[in-house]
Phi, psi and omega in degrees: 000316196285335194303302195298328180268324157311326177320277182314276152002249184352283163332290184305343155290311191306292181296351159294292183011130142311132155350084191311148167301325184289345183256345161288316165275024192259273196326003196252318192293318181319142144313329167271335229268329183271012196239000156312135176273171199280336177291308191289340163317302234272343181260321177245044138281359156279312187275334189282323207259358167271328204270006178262341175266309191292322202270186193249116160239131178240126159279127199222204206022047194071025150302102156272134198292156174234135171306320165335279208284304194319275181333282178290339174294314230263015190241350178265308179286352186266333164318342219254325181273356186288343192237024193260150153255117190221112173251064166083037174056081168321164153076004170227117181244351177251145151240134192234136328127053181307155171258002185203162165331124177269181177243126207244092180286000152314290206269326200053041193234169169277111168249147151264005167191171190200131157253124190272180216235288138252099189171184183284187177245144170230149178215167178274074211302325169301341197250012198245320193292324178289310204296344168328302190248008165236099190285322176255047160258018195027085184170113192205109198285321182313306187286000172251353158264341163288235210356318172297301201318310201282337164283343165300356206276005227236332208127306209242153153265111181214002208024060168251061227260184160311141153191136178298349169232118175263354175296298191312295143338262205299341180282314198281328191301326181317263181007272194318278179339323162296298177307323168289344188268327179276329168306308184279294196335302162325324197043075144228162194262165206238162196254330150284154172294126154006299199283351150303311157314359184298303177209186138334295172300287206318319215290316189276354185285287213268011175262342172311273193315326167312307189274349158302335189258316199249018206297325217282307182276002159299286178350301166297296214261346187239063211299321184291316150328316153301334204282316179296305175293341190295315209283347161263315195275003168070007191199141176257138195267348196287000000 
């Protein structure tokens, strides 16, 4: 109680704060950022100035941290919290900062970004850097490694998140999730990444980045899906 109540103190000076200006012309350079309505600014320059403070950002593989990089993953990632009840992705206390694909010795693969279950988020800064300047390609690793967080919140990567029916939840993603896997199979092309067919969690990671990168067109074509995300992320990006 007394930890939580220092917390909270704390925020609430953090958040009197004016905006650094420097950090205000990083966030102008997003793609997004000019098409924020003014409440969704004024919150996540809120949520950007907690989540550069509270978490540990480490650079790693020779990468030196920058405001540039700090600022913009915690304003990609602050998206995902503007229509949410949140307290800054629990259960993260690191984020580490790779400068190119890191090597994952588990996969024995090249990765751009990776979610613990408890543990940090790690990403890949050239691939945080794309997803920066490419806004409509539906593929953006932050918001597909945050998401796994927020499918994390429960315990399981299961691509389930808090949600008040999780049956319901877990039925249409099945669904959804089916539809797409019979689309690549087919080999026609999908308005989701492919790599949503994998598991369940993936499935809600790259359906994330969709509706943040793609909403007008999710809307169309996969409407009860758009419909389930407006309605857990609490904001429509269209």
């Amino acid at each position: 109680m007394i930890f939580s109540w220092f917390r909270s103190r704390r925020r609430r000076r953090l958040l009197e704060k004016p905006f650094p200006e420097s950090w205000l012309k990083i966030l102008e350079k997003l793609h997004f950022y000019s098409r924020l309505k003014a409440e969704e600014t004024s919150k996540l320059h809120g949520i950007v100035q907690i989540l550069a403070s509270e978490k540990i950002w480490s650079g790693c593989g020779g990468l030196t941290l920058s405001d540039e990089i700090v600022v913009s993953i915690a304003a990609q990632a602050g998206l995902l919290l503007l229509g949410l009840p949140h307290d800054y992705f629990p259960g993260t206390d690191e984020i580490l900062v790779y400068p190119r694909e890191f090597y994952d010795p588990r996969s024995e693969e090249l990765l751009a970004g990776q979610a613990h279950v408890q543990g940090p988020v790690v990403l890949a800064w050239n691939q945080a850097k794309r997803g920066m300047a490419r806004g409509r390609d539906g593929r953006n690793v932050v918001l597909h490694e945050f998401a796994h967080r927020l499918d994390m919140s429960d315990g399981y990567a299961d691509g389930v998140p808090l949600v008040p029916s999780v049956d319901a939840w877990a039925r249409l993603m099945k669904s959804e999730r089916e539809n797409l896997l019979r689309t690549v199979e087919a080999g026609r092309k999908t308005l989701l990444d492919p790599y949503g067919a994998e598991d369940p969690a993936e499935f809600f990671a790259v359906a994330t980045e969709c509706y943040f990168e793609k909403s007008n067109a999710l809307k169309r074509e996969r409407p009860e899906l758009y419909r389930a995300l407006s309605e857990f992320y609490g904001w429509a990006p269209c």
